[in-house]
N, CA, C and O atoms as a printed pandas DataFrame, in Angstrom:
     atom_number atom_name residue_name chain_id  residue_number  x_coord  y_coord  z_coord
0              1         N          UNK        A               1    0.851   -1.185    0.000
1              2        CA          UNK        A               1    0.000    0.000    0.000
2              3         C          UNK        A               1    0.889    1.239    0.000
3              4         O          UNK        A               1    2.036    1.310    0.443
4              5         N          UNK        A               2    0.020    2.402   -0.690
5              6        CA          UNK        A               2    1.382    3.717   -0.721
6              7         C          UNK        A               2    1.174    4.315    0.131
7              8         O          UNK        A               2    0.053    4.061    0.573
8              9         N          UNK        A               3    1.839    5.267    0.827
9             10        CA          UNK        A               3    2.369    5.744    1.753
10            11         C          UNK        A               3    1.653    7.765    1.058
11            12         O          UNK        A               3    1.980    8.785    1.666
12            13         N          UNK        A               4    0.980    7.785    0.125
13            14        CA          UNK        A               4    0.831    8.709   -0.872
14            15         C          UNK        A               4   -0.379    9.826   -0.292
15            16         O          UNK        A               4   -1.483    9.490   -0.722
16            17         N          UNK        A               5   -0.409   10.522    0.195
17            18        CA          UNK        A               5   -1.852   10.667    0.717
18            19         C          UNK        A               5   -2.712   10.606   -0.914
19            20         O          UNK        A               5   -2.260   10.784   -2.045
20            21         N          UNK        A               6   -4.223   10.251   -0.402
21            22        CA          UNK        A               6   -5.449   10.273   -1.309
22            23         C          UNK        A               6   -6.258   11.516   -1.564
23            24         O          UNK        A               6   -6.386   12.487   -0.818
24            25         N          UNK        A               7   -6.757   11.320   -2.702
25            26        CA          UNK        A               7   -7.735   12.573   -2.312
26            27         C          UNK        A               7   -8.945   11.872   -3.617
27            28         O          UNK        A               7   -8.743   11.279   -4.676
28            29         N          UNK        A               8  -10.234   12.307   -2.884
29            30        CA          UNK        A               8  -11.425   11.264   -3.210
30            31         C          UNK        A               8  -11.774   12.739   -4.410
31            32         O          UNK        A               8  -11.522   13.940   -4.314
32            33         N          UNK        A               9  -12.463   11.898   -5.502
33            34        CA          UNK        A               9  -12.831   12.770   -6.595
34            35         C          UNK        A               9  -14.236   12.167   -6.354
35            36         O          UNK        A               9  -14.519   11.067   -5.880
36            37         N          UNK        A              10  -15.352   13.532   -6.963
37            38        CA          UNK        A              10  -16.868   12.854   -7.482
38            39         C          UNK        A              10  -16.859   13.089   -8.857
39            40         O          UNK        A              10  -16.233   13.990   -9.415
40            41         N          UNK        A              11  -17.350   12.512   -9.225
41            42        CA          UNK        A              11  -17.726   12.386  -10.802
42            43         C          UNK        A              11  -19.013   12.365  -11.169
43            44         O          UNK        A              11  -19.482   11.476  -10.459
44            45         N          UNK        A              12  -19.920   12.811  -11.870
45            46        CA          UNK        A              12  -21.158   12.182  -12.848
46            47         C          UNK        A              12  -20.876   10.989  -13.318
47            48         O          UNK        A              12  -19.806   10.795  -13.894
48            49         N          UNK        A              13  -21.832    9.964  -13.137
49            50        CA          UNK        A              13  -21.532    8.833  -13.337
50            51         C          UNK        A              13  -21.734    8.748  -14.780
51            52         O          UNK        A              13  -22.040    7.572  -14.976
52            53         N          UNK        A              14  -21.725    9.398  -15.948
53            54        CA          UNK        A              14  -21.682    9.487  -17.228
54            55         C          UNK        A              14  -20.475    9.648  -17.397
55            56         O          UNK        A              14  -19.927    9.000  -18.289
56            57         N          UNK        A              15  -19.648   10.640  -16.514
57            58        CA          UNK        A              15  -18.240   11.222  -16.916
58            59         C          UNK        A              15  -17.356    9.870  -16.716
59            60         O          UNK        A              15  -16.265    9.715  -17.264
60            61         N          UNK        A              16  -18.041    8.797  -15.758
61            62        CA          UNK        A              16  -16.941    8.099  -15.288
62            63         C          UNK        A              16  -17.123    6.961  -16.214
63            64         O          UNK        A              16  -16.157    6.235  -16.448
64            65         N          UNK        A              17  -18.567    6.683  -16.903
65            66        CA          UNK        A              17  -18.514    5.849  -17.529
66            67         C          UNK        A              17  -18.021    5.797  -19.075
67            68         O          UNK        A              17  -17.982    4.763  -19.743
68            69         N          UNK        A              18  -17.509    7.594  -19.705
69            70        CA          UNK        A              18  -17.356    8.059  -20.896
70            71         C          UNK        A              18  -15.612    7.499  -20.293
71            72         O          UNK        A              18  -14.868    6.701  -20.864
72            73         N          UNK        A              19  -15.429    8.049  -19.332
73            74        CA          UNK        A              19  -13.531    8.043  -19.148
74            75         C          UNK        A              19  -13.401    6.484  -19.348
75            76         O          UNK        A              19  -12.881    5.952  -20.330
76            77         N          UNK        A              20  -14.013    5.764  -18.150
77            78        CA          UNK        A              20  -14.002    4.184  -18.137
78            79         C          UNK        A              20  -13.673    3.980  -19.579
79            80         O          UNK        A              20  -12.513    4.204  -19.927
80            81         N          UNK        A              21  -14.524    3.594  -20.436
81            82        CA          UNK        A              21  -14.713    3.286  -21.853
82            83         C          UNK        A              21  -13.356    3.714  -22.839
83            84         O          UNK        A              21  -12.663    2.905  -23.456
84            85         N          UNK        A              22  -13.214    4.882  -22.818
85            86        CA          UNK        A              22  -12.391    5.815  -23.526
86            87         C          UNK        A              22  -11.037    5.020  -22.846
87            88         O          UNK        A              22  -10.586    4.045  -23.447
88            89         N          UNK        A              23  -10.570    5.355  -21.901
89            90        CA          UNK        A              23   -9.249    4.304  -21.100
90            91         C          UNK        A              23   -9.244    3.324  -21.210
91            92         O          UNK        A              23   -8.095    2.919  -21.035
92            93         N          UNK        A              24  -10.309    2.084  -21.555
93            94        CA          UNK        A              24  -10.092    0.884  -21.671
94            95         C          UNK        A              24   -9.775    0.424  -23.550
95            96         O          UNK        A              24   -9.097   -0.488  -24.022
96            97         N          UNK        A              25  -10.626    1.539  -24.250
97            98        CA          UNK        A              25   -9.802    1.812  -25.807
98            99         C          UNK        A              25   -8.885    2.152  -26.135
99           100         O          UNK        A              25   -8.330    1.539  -27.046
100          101         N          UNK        A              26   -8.222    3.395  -25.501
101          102        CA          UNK        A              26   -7.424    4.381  -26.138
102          103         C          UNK        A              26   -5.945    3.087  -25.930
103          104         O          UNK        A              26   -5.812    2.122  -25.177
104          105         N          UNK        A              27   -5.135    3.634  -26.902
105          106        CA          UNK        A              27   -3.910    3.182  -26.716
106          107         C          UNK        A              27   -2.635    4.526  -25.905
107          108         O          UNK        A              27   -2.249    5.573  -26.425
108          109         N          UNK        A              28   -2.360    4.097  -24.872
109          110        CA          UNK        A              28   -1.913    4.820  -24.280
110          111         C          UNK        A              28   -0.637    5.412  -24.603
111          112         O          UNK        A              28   -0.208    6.548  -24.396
112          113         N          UNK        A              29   -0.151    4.460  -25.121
113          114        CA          UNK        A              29    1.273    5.301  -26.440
114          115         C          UNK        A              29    1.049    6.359  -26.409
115          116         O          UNK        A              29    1.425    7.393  -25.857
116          117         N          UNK        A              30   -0.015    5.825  -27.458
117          118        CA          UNK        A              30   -0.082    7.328  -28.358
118          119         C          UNK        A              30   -0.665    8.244  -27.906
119          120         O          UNK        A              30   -1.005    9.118  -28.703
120          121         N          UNK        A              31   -0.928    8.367  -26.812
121          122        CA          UNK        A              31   -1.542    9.637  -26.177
122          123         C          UNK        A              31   -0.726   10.665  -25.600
123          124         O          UNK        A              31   -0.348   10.399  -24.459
124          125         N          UNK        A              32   -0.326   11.827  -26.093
125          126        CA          UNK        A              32    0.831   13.083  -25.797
126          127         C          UNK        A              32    0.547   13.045  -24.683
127          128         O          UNK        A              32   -0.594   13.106  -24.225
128          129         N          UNK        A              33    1.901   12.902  -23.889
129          130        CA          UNK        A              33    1.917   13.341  -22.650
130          131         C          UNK        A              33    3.345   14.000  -22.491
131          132         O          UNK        A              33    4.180   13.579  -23.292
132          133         N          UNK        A              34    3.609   14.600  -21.933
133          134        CA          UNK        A              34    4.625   15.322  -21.173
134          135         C          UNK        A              34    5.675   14.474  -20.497
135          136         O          UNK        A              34    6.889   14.574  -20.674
136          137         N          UNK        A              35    4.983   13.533  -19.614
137          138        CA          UNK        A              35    5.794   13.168  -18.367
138          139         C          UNK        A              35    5.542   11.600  -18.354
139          140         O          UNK        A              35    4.389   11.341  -18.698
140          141         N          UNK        A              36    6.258   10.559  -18.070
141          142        CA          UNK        A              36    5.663    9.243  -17.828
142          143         C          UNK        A              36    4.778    9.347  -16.959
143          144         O          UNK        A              36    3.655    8.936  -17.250
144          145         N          UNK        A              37    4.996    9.867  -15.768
145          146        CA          UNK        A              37    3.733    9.713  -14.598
146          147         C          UNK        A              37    2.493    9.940  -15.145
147          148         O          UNK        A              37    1.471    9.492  -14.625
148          149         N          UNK        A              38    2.497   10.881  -16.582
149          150        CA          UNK        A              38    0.591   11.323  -16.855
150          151         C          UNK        A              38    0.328   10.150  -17.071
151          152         O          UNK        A              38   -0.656    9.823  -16.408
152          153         N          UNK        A              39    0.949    8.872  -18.029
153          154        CA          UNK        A              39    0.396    7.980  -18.245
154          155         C          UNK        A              39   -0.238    7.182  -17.682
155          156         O          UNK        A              39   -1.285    6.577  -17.910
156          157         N          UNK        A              40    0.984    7.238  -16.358
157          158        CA          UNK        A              40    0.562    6.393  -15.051
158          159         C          UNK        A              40   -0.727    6.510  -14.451
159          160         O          UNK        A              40   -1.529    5.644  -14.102
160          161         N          UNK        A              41   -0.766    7.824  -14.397
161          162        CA          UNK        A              41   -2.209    8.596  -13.427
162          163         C          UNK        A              41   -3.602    7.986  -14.554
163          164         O          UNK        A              41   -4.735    7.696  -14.172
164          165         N          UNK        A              42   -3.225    7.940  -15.582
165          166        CA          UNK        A              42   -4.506    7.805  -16.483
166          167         C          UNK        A              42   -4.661    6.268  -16.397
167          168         O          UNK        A              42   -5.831    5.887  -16.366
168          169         N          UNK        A              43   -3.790    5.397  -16.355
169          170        CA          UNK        A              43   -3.803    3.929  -15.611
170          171         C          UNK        A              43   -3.976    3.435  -14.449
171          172         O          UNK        A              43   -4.421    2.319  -14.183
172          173         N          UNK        A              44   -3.472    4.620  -13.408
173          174        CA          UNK        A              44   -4.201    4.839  -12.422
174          175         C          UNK        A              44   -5.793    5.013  -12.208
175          176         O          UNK        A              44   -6.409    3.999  -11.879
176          177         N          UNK        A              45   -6.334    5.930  -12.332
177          178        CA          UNK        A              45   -7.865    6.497  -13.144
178          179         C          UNK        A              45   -8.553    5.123  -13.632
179          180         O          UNK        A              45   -9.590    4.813  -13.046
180          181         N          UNK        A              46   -8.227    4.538  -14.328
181          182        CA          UNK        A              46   -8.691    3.440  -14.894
182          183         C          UNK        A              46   -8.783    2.234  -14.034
183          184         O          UNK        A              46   -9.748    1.499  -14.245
184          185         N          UNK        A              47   -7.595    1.767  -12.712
185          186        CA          UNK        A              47   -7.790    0.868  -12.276
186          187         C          UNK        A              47   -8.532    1.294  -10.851
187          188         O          UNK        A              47   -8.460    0.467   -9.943
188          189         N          UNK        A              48   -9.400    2.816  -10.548
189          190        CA          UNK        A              48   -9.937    3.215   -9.887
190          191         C          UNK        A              48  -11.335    2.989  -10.408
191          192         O          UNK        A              48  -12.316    2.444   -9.903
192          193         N          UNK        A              49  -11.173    3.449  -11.324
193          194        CA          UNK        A              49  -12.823    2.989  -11.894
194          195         C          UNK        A              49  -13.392    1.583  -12.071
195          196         O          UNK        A              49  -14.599    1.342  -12.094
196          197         N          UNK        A              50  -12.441    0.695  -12.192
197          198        CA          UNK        A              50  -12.484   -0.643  -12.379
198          199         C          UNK        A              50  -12.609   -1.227  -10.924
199          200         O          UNK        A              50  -13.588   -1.933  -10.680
200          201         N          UNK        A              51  -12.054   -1.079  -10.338
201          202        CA          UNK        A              51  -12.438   -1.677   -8.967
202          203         C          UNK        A              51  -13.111   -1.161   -7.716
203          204         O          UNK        A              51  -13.599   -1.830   -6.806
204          205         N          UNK        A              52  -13.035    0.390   -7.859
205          206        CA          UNK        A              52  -13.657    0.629   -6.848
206          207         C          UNK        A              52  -15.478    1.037   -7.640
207          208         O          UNK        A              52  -16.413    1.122   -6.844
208          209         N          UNK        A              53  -15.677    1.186   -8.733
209          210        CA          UNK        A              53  -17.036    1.232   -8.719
210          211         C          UNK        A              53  -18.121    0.169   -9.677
211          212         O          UNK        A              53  -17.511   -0.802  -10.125
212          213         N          UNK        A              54  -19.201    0.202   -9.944
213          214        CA          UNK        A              54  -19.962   -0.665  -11.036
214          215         C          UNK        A              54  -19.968   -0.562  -12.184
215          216         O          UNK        A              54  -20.579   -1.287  -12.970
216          217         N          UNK        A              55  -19.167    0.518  -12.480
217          218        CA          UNK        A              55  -19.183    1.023  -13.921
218          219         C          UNK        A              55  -18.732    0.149  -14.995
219          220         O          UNK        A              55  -19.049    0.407  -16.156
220          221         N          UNK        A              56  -17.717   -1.293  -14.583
221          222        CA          UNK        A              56  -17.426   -2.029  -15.801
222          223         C          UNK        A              56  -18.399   -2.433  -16.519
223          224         O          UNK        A              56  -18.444   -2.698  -17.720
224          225         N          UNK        A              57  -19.402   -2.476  -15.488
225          226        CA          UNK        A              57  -20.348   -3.524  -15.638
226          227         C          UNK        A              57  -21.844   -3.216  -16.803
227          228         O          UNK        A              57  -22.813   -3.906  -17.119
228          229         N          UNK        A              58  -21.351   -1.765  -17.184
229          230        CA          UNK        A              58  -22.198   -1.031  -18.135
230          231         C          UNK        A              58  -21.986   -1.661  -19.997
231          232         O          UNK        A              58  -21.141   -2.063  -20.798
232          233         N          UNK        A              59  -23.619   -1.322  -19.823
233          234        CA          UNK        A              59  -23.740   -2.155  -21.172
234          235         C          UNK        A              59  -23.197   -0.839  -22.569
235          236         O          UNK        A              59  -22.829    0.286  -22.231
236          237         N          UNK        A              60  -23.246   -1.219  -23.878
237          238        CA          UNK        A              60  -23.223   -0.397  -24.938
238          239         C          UNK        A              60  -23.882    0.785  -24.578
239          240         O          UNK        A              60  -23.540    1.955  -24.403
240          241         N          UNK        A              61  -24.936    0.139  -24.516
241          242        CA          UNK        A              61  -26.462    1.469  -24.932
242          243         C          UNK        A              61  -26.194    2.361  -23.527
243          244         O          UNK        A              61  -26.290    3.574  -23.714
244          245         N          UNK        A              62  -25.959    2.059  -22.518
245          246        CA          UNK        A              62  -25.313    2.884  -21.354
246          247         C          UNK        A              62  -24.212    3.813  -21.654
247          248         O          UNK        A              62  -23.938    4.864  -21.074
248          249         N          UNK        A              63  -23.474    3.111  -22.918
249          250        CA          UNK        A              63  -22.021    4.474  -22.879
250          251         C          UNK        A              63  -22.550    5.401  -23.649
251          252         O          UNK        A              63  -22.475    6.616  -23.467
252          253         N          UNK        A              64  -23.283    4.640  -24.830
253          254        CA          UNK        A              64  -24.094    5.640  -25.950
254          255         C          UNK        A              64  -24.802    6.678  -24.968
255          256         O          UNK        A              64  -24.595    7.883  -25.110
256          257         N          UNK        A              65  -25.664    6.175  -23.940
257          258        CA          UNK        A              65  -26.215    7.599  -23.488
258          259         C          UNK        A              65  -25.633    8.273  -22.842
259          260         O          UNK        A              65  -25.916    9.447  -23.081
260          261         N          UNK        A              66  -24.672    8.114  -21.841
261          262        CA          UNK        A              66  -23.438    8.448  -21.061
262          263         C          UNK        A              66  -22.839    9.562  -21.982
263          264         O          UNK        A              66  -22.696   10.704  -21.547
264          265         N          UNK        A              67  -22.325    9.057  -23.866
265          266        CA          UNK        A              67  -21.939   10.289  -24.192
266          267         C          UNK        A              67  -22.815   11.241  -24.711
267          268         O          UNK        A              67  -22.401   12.394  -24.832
268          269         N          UNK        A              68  -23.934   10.963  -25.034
269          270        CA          UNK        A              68  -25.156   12.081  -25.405
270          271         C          UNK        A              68  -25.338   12.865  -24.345
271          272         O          UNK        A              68  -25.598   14.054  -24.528
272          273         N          UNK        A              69  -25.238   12.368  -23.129
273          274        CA          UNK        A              69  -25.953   12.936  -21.548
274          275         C          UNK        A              69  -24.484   14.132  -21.660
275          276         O          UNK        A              69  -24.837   15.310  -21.601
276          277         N          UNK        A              70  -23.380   13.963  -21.767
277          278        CA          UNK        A              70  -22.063   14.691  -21.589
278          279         C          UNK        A              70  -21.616   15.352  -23.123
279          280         O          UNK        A              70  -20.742   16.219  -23.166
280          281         N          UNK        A              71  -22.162   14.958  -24.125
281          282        CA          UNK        A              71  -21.482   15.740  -25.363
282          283         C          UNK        A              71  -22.330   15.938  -26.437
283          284         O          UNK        A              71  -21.994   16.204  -27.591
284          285         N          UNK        A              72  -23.420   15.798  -26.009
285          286        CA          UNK        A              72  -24.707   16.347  -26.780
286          287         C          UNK        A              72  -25.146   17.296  -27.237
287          288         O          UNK        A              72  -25.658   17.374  -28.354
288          289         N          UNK        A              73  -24.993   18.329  -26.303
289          290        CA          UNK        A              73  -25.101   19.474  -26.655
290          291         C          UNK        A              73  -23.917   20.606  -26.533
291          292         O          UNK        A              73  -24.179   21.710  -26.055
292          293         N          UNK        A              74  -22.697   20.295  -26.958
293          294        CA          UNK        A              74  -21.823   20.708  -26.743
294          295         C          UNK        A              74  -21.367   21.507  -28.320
295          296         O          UNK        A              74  -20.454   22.331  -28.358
296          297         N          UNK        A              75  -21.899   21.238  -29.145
297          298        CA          UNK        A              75  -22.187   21.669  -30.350
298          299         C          UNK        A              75  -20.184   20.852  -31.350
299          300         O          UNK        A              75  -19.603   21.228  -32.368
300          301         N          UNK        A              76  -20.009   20.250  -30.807
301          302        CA          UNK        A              76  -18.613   19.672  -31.714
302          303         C          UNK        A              76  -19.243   18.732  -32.402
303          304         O          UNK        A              76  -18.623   18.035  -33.206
């Protein structure tokens, strides 16, 4: 266990289920980062969402609305 202090985030459970999804696709290579640690933190992020909540457990039609509910009207 780390020695690191924590600090608890809330999320919309759309946001967590758009990130979930998106982190379990993306190839992390290729994602610009700056520093090795960003990568880490975003693998981090990912094995937070994976174990500490229900969100794996979301179907298709759940992410589909997840990103309508978050990028719907965002006009991109």
């Amino acid at each position: 266990m780390s020695s690191e202090p924590t600090v608890n985030l809330e999320l919309l459970r759309a946001d967590a289920v758009v990130l979930f999804d998106w982190l379990m696709n993306v190839d992390l290579d290729a994602v610009p980062t700056f520093h090795p640690a960003e990568k880490q933190a975003l693998a981090d992020l990912l094995t937070c969402i994976e174990t500490d909540t229900s969100v794996p457990e979301v179907t298709q039609a759940e992410i589909d609305a997840a990103r309508e509910s978050i990028g719907g009207n965002m006009g991109w």
